[in-house]
N, C-alpha and C positions, 0 to 999 in steps of 0.2 A: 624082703630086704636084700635078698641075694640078687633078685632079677632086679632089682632100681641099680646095684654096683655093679653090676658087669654093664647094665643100659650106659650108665654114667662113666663108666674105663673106655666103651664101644666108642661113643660119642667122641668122648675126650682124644681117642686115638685118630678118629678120621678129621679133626679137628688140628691135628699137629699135622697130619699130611695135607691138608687141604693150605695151613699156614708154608709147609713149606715149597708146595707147589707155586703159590702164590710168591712167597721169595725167589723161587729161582727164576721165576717170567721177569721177576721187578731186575732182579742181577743181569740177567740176560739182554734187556733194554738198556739199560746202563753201561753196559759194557758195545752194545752196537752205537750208540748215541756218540759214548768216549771214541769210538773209531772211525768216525766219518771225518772228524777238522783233519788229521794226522792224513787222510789220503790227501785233502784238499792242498796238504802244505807241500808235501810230496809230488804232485802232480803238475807240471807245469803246461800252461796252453797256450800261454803268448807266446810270442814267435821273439827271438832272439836278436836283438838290435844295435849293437855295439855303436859306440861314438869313439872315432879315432881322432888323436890329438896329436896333429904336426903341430908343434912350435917352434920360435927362433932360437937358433944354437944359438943364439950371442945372449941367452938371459944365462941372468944368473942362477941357482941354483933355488935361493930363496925367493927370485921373480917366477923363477916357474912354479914353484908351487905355489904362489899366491893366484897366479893366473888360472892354474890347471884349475884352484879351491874354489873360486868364482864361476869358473864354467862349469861346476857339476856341484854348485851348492842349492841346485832343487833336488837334487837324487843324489847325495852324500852317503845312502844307504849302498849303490852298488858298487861293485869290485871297482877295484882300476889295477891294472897288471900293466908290462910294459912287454914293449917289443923290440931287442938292438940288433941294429943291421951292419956289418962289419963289408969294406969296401969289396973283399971277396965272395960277397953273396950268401955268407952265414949269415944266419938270423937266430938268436936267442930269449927267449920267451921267460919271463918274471913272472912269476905269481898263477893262481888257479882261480880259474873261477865257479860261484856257484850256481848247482842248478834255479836258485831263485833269480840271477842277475841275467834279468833281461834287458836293462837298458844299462852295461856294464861298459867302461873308459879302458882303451887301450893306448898307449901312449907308444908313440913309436920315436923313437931316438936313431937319429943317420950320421954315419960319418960328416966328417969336416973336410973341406980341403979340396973339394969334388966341386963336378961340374954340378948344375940343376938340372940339366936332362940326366944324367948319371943318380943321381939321389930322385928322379922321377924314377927311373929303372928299379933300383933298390927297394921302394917304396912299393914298387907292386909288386917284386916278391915277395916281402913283406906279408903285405895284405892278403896275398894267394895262397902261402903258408898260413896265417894266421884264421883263416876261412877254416883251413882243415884241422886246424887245432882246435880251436874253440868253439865250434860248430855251426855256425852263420851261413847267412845267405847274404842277406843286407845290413848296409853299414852306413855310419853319416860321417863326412871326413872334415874336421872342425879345426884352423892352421891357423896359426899367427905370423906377424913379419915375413921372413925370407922364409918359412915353412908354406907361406900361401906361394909364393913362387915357383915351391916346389910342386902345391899341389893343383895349381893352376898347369903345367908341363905334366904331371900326370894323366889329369882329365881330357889331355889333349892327346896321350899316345896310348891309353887301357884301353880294354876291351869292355864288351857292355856288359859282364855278370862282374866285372870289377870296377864299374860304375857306380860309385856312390849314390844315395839316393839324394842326400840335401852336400850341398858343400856350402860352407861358412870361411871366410877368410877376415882374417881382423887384424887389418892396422898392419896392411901387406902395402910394399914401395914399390906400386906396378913400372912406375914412370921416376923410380930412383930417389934420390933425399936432395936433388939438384934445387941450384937456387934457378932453372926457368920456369919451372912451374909454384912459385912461392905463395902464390895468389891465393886467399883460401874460397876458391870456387868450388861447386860441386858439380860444374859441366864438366865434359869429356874433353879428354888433352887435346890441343890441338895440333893438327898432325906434324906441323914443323917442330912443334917442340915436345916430338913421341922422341923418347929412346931408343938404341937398335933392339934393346932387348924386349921394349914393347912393340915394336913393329912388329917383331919376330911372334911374340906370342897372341898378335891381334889378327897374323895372316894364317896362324894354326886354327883358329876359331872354329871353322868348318867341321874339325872333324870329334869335337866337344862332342857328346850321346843330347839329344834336344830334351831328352826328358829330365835332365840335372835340373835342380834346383836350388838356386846361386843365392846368397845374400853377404853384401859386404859389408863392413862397419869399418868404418874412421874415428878417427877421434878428431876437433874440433877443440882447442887446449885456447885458457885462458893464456897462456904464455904471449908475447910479443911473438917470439920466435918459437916453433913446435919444431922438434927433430922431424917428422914425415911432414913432408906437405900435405892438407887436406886433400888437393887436387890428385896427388899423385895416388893415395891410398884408393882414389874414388874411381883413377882413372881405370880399372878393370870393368868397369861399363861398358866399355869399348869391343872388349873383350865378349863379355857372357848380354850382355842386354838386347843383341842381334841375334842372338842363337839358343837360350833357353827356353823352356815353358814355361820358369816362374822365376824371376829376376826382382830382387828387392833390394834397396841401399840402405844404411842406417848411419846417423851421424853421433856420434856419443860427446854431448860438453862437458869438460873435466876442467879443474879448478888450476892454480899453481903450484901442483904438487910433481916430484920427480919421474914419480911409477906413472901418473897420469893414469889410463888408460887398464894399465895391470890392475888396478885398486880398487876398478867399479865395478861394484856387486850387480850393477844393472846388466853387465854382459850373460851370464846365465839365464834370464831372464828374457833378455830379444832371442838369444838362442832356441829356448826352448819354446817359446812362443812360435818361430818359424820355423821351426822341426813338426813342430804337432797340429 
């Protein structure tokens, strides 16, 4: 009786170590298994890709962000910080970003009052600052109205690692809000009735990087009367369709509303289309 009870305590004992052996393999999986997502979130391997947003000083506060909300309503998920450039070449930097935003909105605000080669200037310190702040290499520079003006005299005096890789201009007055080109054509202006300011930015052409990759969009307004010309919006073909790699025009038709243009949700949507 005595040797079945001690068989039976021996037994029973290697029985509690063998169970707890077996516990701690099970914990021990469990706890490697729980630690793999956590490096994965941690880790980032895409490359860094920012979208810079020139727009027009003359919106208003509530146009712009309806605008900026359409252009980045496929990727609502990442940052958007701002970048203010003060005429003496400070630049002031809003917001952080995280290590997850790699297709993150930078939004650059320029003095008023200045020239457009001057706010081209500006614009690329800007940019050259904001390189080394936020840690980028490449960027896509995305302008509306008299912001593509500016960013059309940028692309013509930067250097090539401040070379955007796509530029986007929307609903930019290459050829001004004049009643000669009222026609809504979407050929190139013709050269008697170029402005001096589009002469001046169709004879810089030359020294655009060929590897930019242009796309414009117009708007196309049920209105009798549209504030831009079609013509004129379109006429930056003149400009980039000789000297690109990849040159694309878009026409957007909008209804009789005031924003027009500000209010269609299809512009995020051509955008990222031609980015990607």
């Amino acid at each position: 009786m005595k040797a079945t009870t001690k068989q039976v305590l021996t037994g029973a004992a290697w029985l509690a170590v063998l169970l707890a052996m077996i516990g701690g393999v099970i914990l021990w999986q469990h706890q490697v298994r729980k630690a793999k997502p956590v490096t994965a979130v941690t880790v980032t391997s895409t490359e860094r890709i920012p979208m810079v947003l020139l727009l027009d000083s003359h919106l208003t506060h509530q146009q712009n962000q309806q605008l900026t909300a359409n252009i980045q309503h496929n990727s609502a998920s990442q940052t958007l910080v701002t970048a203010k450039a003060s005429t003496n070449g400070t630049v002031v930097f809003k917001g952080q970003l995280l290590n997850s935003d790699n297709r993150p909105y930078i939004q650059v605000q320029l003095p008023t009052g200045i020239s457009t080669t001057k706010k081209a200037q500006l614009l690329k310190r800007v940019l050259g600052l904001a390189q080394q702040h936020f840690k980028f290499r490449r960027f896509n520079l995305v302008s509306y109205g008299d912001g593509g003006l500016t960013a059309t005299s940028y692309v013509e005096q930067t250097t090539i690692a401040l070379t955007p890789q796509h530029l986007v201009l929307i609903a930019t007055p290459f050829n001004g809000t004049g009643s000669q080109n009222r026609r809504r054509k979407t050929t190139p202006v013709a050269a008697k009735n170029q402005t001096a300011a589009l002469k001046t930015l169709i004879a810089k052409r030359k020294i655009i990087n060929p590897k930019l990759q242009v796309l414009i969009i117009a708007e196309k307004s049920a209105k009798s009367k549209q504030t831009l010309p079609l013509q004129s919006a379109l006429a930056g073909q003149s400009i980039f369709k000789p000297t690109v790699k990849r040159y694309q025009q878009h026409v957007v038709r909008t209804w009789r509303t005031e924003s027009g243009i500000l209010n269609s949700r299809r512009i995020g949507n051509i955008i990222q289309s031609f980015i990607n």
